[in-house]
C-alpha positions as CSV (number, residue, x, y, z in Angstrom):
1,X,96.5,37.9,-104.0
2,X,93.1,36.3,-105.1
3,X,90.1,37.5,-104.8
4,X,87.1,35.2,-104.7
5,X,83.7,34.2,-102.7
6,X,83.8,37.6,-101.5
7,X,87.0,37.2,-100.0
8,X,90.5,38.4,-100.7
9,X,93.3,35.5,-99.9
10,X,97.1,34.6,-100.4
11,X,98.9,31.4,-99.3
12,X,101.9,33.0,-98.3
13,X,103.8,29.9,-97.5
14,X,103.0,26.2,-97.7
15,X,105.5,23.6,-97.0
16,X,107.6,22.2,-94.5
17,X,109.6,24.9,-93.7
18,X,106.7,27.0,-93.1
19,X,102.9,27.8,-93.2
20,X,101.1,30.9,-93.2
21,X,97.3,31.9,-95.1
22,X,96.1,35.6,-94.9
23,X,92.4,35.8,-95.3
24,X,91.1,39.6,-95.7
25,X,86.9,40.8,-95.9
26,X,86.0,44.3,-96.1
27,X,86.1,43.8,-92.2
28,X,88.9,41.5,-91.2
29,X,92.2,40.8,-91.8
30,X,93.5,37.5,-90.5
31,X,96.4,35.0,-90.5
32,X,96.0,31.2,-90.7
33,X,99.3,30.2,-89.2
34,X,102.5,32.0,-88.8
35,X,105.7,29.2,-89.8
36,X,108.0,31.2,-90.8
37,X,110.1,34.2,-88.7
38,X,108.2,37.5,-88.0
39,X,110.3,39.1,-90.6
40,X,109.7,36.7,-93.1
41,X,106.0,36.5,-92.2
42,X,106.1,40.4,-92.6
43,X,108.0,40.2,-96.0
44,X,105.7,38.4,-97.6
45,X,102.9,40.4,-96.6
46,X,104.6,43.2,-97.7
47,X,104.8,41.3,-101.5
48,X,100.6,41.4,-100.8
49,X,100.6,45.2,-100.2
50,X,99.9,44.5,-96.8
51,X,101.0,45.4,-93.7
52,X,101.0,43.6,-90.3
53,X,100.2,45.9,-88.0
54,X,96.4,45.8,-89.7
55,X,96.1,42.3,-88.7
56,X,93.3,41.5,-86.0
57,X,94.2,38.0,-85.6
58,X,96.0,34.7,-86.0
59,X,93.8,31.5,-86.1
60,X,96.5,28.7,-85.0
61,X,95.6,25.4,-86.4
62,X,98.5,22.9,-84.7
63,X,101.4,23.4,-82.4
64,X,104.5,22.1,-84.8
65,X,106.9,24.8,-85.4
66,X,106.1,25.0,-89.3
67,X,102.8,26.6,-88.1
68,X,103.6,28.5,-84.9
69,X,107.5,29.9,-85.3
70,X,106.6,33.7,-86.3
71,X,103.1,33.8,-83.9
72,X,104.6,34.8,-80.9
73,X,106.9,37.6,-82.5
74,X,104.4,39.0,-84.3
75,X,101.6,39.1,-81.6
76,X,103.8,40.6,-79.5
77,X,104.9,43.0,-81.9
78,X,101.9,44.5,-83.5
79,X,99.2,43.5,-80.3
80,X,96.6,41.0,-82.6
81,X,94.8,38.4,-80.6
82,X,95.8,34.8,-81.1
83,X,92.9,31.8,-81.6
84,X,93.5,28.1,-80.7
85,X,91.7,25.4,-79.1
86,X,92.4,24.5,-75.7
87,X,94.7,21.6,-75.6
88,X,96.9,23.7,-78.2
89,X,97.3,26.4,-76.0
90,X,98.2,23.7,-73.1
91,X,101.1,22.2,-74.9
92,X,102.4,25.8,-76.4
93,X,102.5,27.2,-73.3
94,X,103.6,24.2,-71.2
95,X,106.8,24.2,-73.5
96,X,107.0,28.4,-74.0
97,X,106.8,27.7,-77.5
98,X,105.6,31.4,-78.4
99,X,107.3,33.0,-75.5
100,X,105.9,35.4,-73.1
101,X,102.3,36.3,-74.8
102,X,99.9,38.5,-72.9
103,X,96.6,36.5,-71.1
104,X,94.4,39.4,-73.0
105,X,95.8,37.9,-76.6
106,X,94.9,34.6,-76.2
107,X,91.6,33.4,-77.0
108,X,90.3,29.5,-76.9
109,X,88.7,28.9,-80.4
110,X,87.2,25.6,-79.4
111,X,86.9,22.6,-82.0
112,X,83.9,22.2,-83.8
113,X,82.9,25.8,-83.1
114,X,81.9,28.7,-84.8
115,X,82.6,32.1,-84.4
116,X,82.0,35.6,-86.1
117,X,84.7,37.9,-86.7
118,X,83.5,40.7,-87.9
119,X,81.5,39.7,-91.0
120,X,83.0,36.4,-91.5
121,X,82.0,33.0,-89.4
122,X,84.9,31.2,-89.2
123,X,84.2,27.1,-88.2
124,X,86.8,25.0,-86.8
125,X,87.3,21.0,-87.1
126,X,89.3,18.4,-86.1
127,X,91.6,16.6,-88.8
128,X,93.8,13.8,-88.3
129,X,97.8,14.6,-88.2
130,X,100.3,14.3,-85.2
131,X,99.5,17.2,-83.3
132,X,98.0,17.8,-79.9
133,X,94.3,18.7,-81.2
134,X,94.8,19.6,-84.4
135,X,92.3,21.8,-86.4
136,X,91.4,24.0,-89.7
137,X,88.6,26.4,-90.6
138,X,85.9,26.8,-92.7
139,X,85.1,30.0,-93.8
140,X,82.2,32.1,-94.6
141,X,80.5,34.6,-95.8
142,X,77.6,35.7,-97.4
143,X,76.2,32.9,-98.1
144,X,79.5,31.9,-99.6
145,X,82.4,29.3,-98.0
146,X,85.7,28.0,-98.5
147,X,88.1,25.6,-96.5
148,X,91.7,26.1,-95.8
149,X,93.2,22.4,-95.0
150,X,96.4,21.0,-95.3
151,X,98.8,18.6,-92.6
152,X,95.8,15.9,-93.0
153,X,96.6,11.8,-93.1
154,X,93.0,10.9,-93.3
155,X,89.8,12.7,-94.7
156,X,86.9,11.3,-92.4
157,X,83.6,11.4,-93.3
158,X,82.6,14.7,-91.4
159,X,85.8,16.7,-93.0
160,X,84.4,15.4,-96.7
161,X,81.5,16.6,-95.9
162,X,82.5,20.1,-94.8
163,X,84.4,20.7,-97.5
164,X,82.1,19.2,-100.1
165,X,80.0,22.1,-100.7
166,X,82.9,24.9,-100.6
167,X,85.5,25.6,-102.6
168,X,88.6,23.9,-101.2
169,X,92.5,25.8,-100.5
């Protein structure tokens, strides 16, 4: 795991077959994707030293299955709150692609937004790739940022610029 910016981070999968980023503050622990099975998802976490159960969230950033497969299994599992935007959460639940997920896990995590978990502002954005609405997060804290992108064809001007000033995953 790396530890940098005042955050703690490991790409536990990247790829085709599967995508999954855990982000940790003193705070918050939180997963950027879940590709892969639960177990899998739980496996390599367990190669981190950590442990699913102390997750507070997944951030969902597109609806193909190399970003979504282990979501549903785990927040069903261990309880954490899931965050996408709004036409995301149509299409996943329109074609049960995480199964039956409770109404008080789901949260809307709207594009071009901000939010605080904690004490970490996460910032969404849109990117271009076949998806729905698809979207990644800027992170930050402490005066201090990063960007976790990946699945993009096209860097617009408003995506260089975000990730311009931080250091880029």
């Amino acid at each position: 795991m790396t530890s940098d910016l005042g955050f703690k981070y490991s790409i536990l999968a990247s790829g085709s077959t599967g995508n999954s980023f855990y982000l940790e503050t003193p705070e918050k622990k939180i997963l950027v994707d879940a590709g892969l099975s639960g177990k899998k998802i739980t496996s390599l976490l367990a190669e981190i030293d950590r442990d699913p159960s102390d997750l507070d969230a997944i951030l969902v950033t597109h609806e193909h299955k190399d970003h979504i497969h282990g979501v549903g299994v785990l927040a069903r599992k261990y309880g954490m709150d899931i965050y996408a935007n709004e036409k995301t959460w149509q299409i996943m639940d329109s074609k049960n692609m995480l199964g039956k997920i409770d109404n008080t896990q789901k949260h809307v995590f709207s594009r071009d937004k901000l939010l605080t978990f904690g004490d970490i502002d996460i910032e969404s954005f849109g990117v271009s790739h076949d998806a729905i609405d698809p979207q990644f997060y800027r992170f930050m804290k402490d005066g201090k940022s990063f960007v976790m992108l990946t699945d993009t064809g096209y860097v617009s001007d408003r995506m260089a610029g975000i990730i311009e000033m931080p250091m880029a995953i």
